[in-house]
C-alpha positions in Angstrom: -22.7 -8.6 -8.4 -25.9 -7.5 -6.1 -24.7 -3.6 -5.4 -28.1 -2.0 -4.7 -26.6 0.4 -2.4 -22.8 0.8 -3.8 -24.0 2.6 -6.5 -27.0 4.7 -5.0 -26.1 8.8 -5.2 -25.9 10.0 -2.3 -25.5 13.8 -0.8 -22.8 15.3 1.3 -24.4 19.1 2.1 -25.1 20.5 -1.3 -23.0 18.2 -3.3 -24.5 14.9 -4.4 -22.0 11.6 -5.4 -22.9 9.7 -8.4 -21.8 6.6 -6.1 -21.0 5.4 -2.8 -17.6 4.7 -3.0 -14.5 7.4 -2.0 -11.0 7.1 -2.9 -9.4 8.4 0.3 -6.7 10.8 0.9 -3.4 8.9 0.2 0.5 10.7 -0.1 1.8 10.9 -3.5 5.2 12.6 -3.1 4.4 13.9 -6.8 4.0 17.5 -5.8 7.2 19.9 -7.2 9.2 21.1 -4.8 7.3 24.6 -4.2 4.0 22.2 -4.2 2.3 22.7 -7.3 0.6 19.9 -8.7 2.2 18.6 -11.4 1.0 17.1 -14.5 2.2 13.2 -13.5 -0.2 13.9 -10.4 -3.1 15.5 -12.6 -3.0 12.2 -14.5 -2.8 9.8 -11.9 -6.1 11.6 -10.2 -8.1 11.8 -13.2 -7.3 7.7 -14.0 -9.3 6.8 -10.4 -12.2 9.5 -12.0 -12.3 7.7 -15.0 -12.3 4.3 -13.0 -15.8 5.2 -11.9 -15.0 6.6 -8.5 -18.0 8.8 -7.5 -15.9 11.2 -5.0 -12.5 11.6 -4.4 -10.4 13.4 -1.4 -7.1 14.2 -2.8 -3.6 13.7 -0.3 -3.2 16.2 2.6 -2.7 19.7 1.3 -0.4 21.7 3.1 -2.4 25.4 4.3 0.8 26.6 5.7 4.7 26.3 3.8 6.5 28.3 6.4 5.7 26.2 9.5 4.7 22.9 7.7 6.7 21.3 5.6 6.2 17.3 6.0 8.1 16.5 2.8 9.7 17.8 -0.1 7.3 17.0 -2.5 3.9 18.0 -0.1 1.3 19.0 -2.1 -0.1 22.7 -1.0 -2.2 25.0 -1.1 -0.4 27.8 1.0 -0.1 30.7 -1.7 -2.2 32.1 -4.9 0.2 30.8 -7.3 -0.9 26.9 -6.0 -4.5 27.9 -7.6 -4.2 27.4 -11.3 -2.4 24.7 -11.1 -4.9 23.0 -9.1 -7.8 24.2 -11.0 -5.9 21.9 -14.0 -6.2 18.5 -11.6 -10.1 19.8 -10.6 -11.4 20.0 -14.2 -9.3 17.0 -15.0 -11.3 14.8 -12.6 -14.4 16.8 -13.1 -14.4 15.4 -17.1 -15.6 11.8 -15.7 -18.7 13.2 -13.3 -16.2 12.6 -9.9 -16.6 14.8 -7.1 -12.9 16.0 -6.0 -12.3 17.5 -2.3 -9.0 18.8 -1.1 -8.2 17.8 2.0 -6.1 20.9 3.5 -3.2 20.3 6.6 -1.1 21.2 8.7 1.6 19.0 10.2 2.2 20.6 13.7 4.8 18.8 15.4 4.9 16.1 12.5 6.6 18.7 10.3 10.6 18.6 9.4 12.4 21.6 10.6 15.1 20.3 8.0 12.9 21.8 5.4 11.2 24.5 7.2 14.4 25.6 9.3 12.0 26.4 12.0 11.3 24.7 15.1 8.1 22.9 14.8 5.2 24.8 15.9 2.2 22.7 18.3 -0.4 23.4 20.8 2.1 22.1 23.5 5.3 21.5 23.9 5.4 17.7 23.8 6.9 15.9 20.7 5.0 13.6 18.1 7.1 10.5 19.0 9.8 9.5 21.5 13.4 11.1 19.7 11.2 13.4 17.6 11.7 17.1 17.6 10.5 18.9 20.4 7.6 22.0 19.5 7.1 25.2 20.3 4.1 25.7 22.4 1.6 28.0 20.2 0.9 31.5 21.0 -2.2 32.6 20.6 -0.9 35.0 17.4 0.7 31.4 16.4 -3.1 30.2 16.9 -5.2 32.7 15.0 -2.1 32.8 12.0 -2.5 29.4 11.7 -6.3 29.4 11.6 -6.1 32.2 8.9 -4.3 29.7 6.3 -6.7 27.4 6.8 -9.7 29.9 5.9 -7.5 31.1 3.2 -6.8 27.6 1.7 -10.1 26.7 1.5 -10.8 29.9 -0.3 -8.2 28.7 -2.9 -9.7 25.4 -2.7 -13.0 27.3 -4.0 -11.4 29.0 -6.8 -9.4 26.2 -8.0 -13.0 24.6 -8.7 -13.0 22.1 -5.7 -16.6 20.4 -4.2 -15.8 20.6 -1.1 -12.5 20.9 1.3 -11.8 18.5 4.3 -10.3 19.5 7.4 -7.3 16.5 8.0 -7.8 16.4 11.9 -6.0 12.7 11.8 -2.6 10.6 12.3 -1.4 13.1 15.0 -1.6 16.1 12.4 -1.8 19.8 14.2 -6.0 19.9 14.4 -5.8 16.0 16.0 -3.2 17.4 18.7 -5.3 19.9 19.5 -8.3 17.1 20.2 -5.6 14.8 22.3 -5.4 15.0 25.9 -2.0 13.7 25.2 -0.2 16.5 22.8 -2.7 18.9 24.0 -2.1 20.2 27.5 -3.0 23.7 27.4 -4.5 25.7 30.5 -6.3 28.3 28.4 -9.5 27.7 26.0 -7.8 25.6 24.1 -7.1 23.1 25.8 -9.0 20.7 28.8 -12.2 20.1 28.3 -13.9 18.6 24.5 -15.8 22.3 23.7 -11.7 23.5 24.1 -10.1 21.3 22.2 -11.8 21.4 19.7 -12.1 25.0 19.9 -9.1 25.3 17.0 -11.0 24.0 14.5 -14.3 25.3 15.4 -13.6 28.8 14.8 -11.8 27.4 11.2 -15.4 26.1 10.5 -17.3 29.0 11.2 -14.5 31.2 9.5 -15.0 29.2 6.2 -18.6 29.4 6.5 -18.0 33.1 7.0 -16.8 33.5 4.0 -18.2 30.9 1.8 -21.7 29.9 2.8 -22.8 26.1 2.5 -19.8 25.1 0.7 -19.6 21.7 2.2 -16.5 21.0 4.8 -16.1 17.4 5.5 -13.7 16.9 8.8 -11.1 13.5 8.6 -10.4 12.5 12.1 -9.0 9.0 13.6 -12.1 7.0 15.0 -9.8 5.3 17.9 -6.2 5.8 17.9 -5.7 2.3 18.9 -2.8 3.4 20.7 -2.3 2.0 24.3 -1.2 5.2 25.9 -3.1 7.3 28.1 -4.4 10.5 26.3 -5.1 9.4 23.4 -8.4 9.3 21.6 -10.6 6.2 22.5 -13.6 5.4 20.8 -16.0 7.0 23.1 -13.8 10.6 23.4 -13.8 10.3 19.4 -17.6 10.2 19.5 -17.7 12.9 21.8 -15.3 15.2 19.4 -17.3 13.9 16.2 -20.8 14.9 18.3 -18.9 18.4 19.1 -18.4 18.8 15.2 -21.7 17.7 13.9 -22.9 20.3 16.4 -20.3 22.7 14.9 -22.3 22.6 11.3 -19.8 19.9 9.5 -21.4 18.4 6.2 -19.3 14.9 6.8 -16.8 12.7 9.1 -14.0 10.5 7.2 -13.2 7.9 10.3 -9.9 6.6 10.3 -8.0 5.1 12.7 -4.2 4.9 14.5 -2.2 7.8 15.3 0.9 9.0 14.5 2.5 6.3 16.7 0.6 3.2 15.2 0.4 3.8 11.4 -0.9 0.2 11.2 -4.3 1.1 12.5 -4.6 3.1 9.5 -2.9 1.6 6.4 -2.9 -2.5 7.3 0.0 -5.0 6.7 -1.7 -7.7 4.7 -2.2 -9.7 8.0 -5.3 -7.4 9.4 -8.4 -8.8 7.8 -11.3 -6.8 5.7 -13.8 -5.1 8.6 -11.3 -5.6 11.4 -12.2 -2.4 12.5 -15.7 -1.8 11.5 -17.0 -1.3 14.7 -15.6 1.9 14.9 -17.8 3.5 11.8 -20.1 1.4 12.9 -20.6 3.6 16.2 -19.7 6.7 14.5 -22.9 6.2 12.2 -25.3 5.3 14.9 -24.2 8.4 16.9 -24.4 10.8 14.4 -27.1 12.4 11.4 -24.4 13.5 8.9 -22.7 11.4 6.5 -19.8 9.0 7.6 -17.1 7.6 5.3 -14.9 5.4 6.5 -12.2 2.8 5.4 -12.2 -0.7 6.3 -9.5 -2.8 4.2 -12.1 -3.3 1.4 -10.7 -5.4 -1.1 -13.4 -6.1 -3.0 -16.9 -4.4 -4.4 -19.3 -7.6 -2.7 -17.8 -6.8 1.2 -18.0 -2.5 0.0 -22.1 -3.7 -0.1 -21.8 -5.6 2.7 -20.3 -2.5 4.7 -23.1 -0.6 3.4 -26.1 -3.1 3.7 -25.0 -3.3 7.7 -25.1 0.4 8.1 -21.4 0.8 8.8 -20.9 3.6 6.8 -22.9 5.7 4.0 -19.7 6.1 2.1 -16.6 3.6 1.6 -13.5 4.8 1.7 -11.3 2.9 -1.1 -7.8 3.6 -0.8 -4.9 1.1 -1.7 -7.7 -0.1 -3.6 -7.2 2.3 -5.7 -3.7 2.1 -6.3 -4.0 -1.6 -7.3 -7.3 -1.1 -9.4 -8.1 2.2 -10.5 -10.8 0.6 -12.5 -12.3 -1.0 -9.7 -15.7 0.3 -9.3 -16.5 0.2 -13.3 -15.4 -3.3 -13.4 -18.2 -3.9 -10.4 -20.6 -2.5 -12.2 -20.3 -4.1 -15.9 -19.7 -7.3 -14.7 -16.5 -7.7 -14.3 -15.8 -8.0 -10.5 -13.6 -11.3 -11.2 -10.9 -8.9 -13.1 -10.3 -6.7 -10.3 -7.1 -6.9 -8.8 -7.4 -6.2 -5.3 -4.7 -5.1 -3.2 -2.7 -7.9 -1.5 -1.4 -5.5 1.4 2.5 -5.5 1.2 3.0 -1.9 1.7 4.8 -1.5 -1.5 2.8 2.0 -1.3 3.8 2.9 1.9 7.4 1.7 1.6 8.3 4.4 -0.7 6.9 6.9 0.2 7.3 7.1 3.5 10.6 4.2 3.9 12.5 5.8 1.0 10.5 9.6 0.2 10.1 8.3 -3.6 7.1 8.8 -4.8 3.7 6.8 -4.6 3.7 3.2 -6.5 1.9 -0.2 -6.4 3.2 -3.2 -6.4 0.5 -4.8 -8.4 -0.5 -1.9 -10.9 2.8 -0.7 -12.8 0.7 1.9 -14.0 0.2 3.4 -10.6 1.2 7.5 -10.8 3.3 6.6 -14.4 -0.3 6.6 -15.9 1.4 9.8 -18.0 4.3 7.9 -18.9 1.9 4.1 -20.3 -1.0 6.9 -21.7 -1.2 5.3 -24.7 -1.4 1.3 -25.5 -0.1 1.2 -29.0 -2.4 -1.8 -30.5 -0.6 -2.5 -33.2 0.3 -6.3 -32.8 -1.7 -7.6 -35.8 -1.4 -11.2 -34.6 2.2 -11.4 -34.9 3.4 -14.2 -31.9 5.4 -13.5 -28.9 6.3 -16.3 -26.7 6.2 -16.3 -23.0 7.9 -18.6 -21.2 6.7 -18.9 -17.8 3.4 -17.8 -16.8 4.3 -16.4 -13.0 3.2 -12.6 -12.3 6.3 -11.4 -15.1 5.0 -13.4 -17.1 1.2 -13.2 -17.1 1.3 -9.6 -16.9 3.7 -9.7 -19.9 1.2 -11.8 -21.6 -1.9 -9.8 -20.5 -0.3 -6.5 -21.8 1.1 -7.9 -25.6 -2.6 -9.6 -25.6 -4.0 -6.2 -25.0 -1.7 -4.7 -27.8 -2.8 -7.8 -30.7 -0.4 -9.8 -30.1 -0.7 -13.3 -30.5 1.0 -14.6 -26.9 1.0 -18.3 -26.5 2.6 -19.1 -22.8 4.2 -21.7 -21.5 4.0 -23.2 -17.9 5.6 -26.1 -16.9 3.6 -26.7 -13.9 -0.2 -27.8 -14.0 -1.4 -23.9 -12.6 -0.3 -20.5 -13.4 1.3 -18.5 -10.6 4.9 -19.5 -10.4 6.7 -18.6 -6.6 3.4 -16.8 -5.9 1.9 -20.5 -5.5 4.2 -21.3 -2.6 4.6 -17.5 -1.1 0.7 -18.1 -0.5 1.2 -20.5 1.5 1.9 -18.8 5.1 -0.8 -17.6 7.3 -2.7 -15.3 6.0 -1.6 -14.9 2.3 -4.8 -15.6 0.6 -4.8 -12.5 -1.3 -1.6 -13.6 -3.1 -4.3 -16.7 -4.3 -6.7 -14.5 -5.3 -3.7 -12.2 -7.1 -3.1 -15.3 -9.3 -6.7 -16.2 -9.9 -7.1 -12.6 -11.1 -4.0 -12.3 -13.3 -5.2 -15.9 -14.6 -8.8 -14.5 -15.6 -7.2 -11.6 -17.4 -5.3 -13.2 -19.4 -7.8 -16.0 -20.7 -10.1 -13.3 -21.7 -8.0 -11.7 -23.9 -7.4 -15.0 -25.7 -4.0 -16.0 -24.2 -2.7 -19.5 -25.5 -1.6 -20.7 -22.4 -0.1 -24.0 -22.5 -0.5 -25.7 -19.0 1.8 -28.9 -18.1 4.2 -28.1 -21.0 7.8 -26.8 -21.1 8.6 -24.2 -22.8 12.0 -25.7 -24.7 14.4 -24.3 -27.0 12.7 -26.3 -29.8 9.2 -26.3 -28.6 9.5 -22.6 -29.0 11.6 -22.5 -32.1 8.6 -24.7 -34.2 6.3 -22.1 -33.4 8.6 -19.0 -35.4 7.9 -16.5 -33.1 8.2 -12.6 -33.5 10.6 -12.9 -30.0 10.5 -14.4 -26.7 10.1 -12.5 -23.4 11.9 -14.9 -20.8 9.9 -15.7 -17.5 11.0 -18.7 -16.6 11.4 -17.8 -12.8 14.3 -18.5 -10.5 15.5 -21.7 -8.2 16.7 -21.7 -4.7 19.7 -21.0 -4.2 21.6 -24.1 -2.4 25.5 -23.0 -2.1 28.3 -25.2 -1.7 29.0 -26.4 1.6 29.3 -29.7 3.0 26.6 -31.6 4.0 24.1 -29.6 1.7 22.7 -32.3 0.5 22.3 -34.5 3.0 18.6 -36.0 4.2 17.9 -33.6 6.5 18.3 -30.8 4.4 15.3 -28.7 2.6 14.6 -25.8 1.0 12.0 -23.3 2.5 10.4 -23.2 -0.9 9.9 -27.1 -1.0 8.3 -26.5 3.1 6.4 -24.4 2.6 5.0 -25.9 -1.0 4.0 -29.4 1.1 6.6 -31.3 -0.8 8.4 -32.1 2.5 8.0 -31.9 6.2 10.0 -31.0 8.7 11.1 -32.8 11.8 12.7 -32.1 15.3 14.7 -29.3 16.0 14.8 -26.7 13.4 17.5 -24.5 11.7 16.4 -22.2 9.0 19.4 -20.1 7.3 18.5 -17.1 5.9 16.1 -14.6 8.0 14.5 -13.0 4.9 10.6 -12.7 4.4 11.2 -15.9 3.5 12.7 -17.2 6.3 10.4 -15.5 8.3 7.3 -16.9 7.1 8.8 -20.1 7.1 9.5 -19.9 11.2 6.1 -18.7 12.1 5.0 -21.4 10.3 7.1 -24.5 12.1 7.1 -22.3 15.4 2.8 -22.5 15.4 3.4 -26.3 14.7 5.2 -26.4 17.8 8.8 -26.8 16.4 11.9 -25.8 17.8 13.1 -23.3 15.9 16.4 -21.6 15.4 17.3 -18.7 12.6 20.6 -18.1 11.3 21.4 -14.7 9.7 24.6 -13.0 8.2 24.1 -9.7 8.7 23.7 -8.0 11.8 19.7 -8.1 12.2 16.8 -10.0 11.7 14.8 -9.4 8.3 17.6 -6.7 7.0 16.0 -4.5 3.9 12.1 -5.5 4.9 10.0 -2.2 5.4 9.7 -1.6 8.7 6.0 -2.0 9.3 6.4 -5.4 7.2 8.9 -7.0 9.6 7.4 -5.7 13.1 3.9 -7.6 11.7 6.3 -10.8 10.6 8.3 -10.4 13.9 4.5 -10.2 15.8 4.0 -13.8 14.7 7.6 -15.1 15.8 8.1 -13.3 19.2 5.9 -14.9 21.1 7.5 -18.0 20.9 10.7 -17.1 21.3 12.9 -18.8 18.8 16.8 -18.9 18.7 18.4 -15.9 17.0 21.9 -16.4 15.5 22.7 -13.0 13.7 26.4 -12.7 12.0 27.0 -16.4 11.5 27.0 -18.2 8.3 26.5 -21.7 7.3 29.6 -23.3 7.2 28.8 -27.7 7.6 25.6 -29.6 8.0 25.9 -33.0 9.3 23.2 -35.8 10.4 21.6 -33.8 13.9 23.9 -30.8 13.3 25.0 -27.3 12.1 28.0 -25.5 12.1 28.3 -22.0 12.2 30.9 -19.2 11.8 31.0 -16.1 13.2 31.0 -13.5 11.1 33.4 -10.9 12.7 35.6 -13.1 15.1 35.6 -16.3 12.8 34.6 -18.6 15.9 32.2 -21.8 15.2 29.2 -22.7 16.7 27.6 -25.8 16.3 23.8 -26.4 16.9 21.6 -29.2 17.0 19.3 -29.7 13.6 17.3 -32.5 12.7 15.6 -30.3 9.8 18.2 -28.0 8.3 15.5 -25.5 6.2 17.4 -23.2 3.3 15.8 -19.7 2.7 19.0 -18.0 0.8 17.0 -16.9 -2.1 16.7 -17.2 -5.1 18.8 -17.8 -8.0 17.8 -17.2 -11.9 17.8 -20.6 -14.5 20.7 -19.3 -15.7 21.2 -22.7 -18.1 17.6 -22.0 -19.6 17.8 -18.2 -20.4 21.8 -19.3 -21.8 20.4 -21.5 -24.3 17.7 -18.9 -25.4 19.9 -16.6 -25.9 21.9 -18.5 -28.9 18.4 -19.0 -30.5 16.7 -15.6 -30.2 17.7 -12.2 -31.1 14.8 -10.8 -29.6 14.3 -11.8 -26.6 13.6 -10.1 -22.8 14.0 -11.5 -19.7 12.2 -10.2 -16.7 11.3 -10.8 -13.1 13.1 -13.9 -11.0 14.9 -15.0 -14.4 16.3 -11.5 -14.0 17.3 -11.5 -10.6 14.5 -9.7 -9.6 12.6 -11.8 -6.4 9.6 -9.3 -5.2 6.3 -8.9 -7.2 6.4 -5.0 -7.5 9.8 -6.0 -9.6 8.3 -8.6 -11.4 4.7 -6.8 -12.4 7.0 -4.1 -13.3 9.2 -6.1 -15.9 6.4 -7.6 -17.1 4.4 -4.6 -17.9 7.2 -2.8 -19.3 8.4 -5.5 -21.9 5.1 -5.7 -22.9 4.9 -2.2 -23.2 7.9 -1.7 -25.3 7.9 -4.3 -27.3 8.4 -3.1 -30.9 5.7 -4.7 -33.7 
């Protein structure tokens, strides 16, 4: 690829960066419960400096553990005993040339008095979100306290062996409530006009200069909170702050965007497109002289260049792309741009972290923050043959990992192209990256010399004749159609078969089953203009989808208005008709359907794996064929049969 610019040094204050691309401050949850880094996080940081990254800000690092505590597992950097620790994760990243910057916090009124036992401490008295935990307006002892641990942190930060600190003044954090006109509505100097609000962190700056000279201080702040409430930032107040900054001595400004009450400004659902927001930097960079890193949903290292040929940014700020591909930029830059897996924006990363308060993963990259657990690829295949039967994301990553090991992996697909359920839950609006998933995993694997046997089932006997070392089971899953009458009448489909182009719908609309699915499935009759209804057992709509997830699904559904029937099953389907029972009450309902659409799930082929299973004493099964039915689950399975597998 043409990266002229991508991978150009560049300087931030004193510090020069091999490369143009930053991975950006992301929560881990890997932290011990007093904060110290722990090894499992020193790891995962130095795999993204080994990737070729040129700089990289690590999660927010807590300055304060009496009136801050976000989560159990927050990084920090409140006491001495945090710096050794952290001096282990500096010269680990240091090894490969990367720049590492800690980017130092405090939560305000986002903290968890659970944890602290305190009442959350902010610069007024107003909570971070309706039914949140009202603050305790700062004194100004609480002020200059506070502003201490901040000059004290990032005089740990310097010890520890850190380039550079950056002040988190984003997401609704304590320094961005001091620049709202919303949380902030102090009547003294700190509050009121720009010069006040941003008073707080001015006198951190010129504290930290105080005491440690030209050490660069980068400042992370949200561009335009994109939240539709007066008081908070806009684009042109956010230039003002940023002007106020630059004026304040700053070396750099990391734009991000949202707020603590719209999280989606600032890590995407999959259907926001790359440079949605680019206009943001954009003015950031023409209004200002020092550096500006921003993120715009890069997925890739040609639209990185593109951001930086426009003069939308001086640095990119890579972040989930990091989590799916930590070898991202060295890949760009041997060659290899085709074998970079690029995040397809399902919030896996977000999910459990902040859904579940598990640590960080990826749904595409099992590796993701168990890089200590998979440090060593044993290669010691020596040709033996394994046999894969199916060649959807279990199974190519299963293949792509025993290929990486010597293995001889010949895999079997029935169907003309590799992919499996991936090839039909790309067919929505707005799921292209799930295409360019299976190209990717597709490349990979034909690289490394897979034998992959398009058009051809993978039998008991075809695999038998080739007297293989084992089997690892992929063969996916079928939906599942349960008895009931009428199931398999004319008018009945599955969502799977819809959605694939093998059948259309027609009429009035029924869809059973209000998974993502089912979901995807209405939005895409409802934009045709259908009449649609959705039946659902349980008491909601899209029960066990993250949050975030199912608000962006539900975004595409609303508008139109479809029928919602939650706490009924499917009880008869006749010619033009539905019958329903209520869950609780047992009452029927029936409902007109001239398309009766089934989007139950999934069910593994149970018949196939059976007769495998009086054939082959080693043998694995992973991912639908397994009852799995997401691709975090399936990647997972893959990687980790491969992984395991015994020469």
């Amino acid at each position: 690829m043409k990266a002229n610019i991508l991978f150009s040094p560049y300087q931030i204050g004193t510090m020069e960066i091999k490369n143009r691309a930053v991975m950006m401050p992301m929560a881990t949850d890997m932290a011990d419960h007093t904060g110290i880094v722990t090894p499992r996080q020193i790891r995962y940081y130095q795999e993204r400096a080994k990737g070729g990254i040129g700089m990289i800000i690590n999660e927010y690092t807590g300055v304060d553990d009496v009136d801050s505590i976000p989560s159990i597992h927050n990084l920090r950097i409140a006491r001495d005993y945090h710096i050794a620790p952290l001096e282990e994760l500096t010269d680990a990243v240091h090894l490969y040339n990367c720049k590492i910057v800690a980017q130092i916090h405090h939560g305000g009124a986002t903290s968890n008095p659970a944890f602290t036992g305190r009442q959350n401490i902010a610069p007024s008295a107003v909570p971070i979100a309706d039914g949140k935990p009202v603050p305790r307006e700062m004194t100004k002892e609480d002020i200059k306290r506070v502003q201490q641990k901040f000059v004290d942190a990032a005089v740990r930060c310097h010890k520890a062996g850190y380039d550079a600190v950056e002040l988190h003044g984003a997401h609704g954090y304590l320094i961005a409530q001091f620049f709202s006109n919303y949380y902030n509505r102090r009547q003294d100097e700190y509050g009121g006009s720009v010069e006040n609000r941003c008073r707080f962190i001015a006198e951190i700056i010129a504290a930290i200069r105080e005491k440690l000279g030209r050490y660069p201080i980068l400042v992370r702040m949200c561009g335009d909170e994109m939240t539709p409430v007066k008081g908070f930032l806009t684009l042109e107040e956010g230039i003002e702050i940023a002007a106020y900054l630059e004026g304040c001595g700053i070396d750099a400004i990391n734009i991000s965007n949202g707020s603590a009450r719209n999280g989606d400004a600032n890590c995407e659902p999959y259907s926001y497109r790359p440079g949605w927001k680019k206009h943001v930097a954009k003015a950031y960079k023409q209004a200002l002289h020092i550096p500006v890193i921003a993120t715009n949903t890069i997925k890739s290292p040609e639209f990185a260049e593109e951001l930086l040929e426009e003069g939308v940014c001086d640095f990119v700020g890579l972040g989930r792309s990091q989590l799916a591909d930590p070898d991202f930029m060295n890949k760009a830059r041997s060659g290899r741009a085709d074998e970079i897996r690029q995040c397809i924006g399902c919030l896996y990363c977000r999910e459990r972290v902040l859904g579940q308060g598990l640590p960080i993963r990826c749904a595409i990259n099992a590796r993701t923050a168990r890089e200590i657990e998979f440090s060593h690829l044993h290669r010691n295949g020596e040709g033996k043959t394994v046999v894969v039967v199916g060649g959807g994301p279990a199974g190519m990553e299963a293949a792509r990992v025993l290929a990486l090991r010597k293995f001889h992996v010949i895999l079997f697909e029935q169907h003309p192209h590799l992919g499996g359920m991936l090839n039909i839950a790309n067919k929505p609006p707005l799921k292209e990256q799930l295409t360019k998933l299976v190209t990717t995993m597709a490349r990979q694997i034909e690289r490394l010399g897979v034998d992959i046997r398009r058009h051809t089932e993978g039998s008991v006997d075809a695999v038998m004749a080739l007297h293989p070392d084992g089997v690892i089971m992929a063969c996916g899953a079928v939906p599942l159609i349960p008895d009931i009458p009428g199931i398999h009448g004319a008018n009945v489909v599955t969502a799977e078969d819809l959605l694939a182009g093998k059948v259309t719908a027609a009429g009035t609309c029924v869809i059973i089953g209000s998974g993502l699915t089912g979901l995807e499935t209405a939005a895409t009759l409802l934009k045709k203009k259908h009449t649609v209804a959705l039946v659902e057992m349980k008491p909601g709509v899209g029960e066990g989808i993250f949050g975030a997830v199912l608000n962006d699904e539900l975004s595409r559904i609303s508008p139109y208005h479809p029928a919602l029937y939650v706490n009924y099953k499917l009880c008869a389907i006749s010619a033009g008709t539905v019958t329903l029972e209520q869950v609780q009450d047992h009452t029927e309902r029936t409902l007109q359907a001239d398309t009766v659409i089934l989007a139950m799930g999934l069910t593994p082929r149970q018949h196939e794996i059976d007769a495998f299973r009086q054939h082959f004493e080693r043998l694995r099964i992973i991912g639908d064929a397994n009852g799995g039915g997401k691709i975090a689950l399936a990647v997972r399975q893959g990687f980790e049969a491969a992984y395991t597998w015994e020469a």
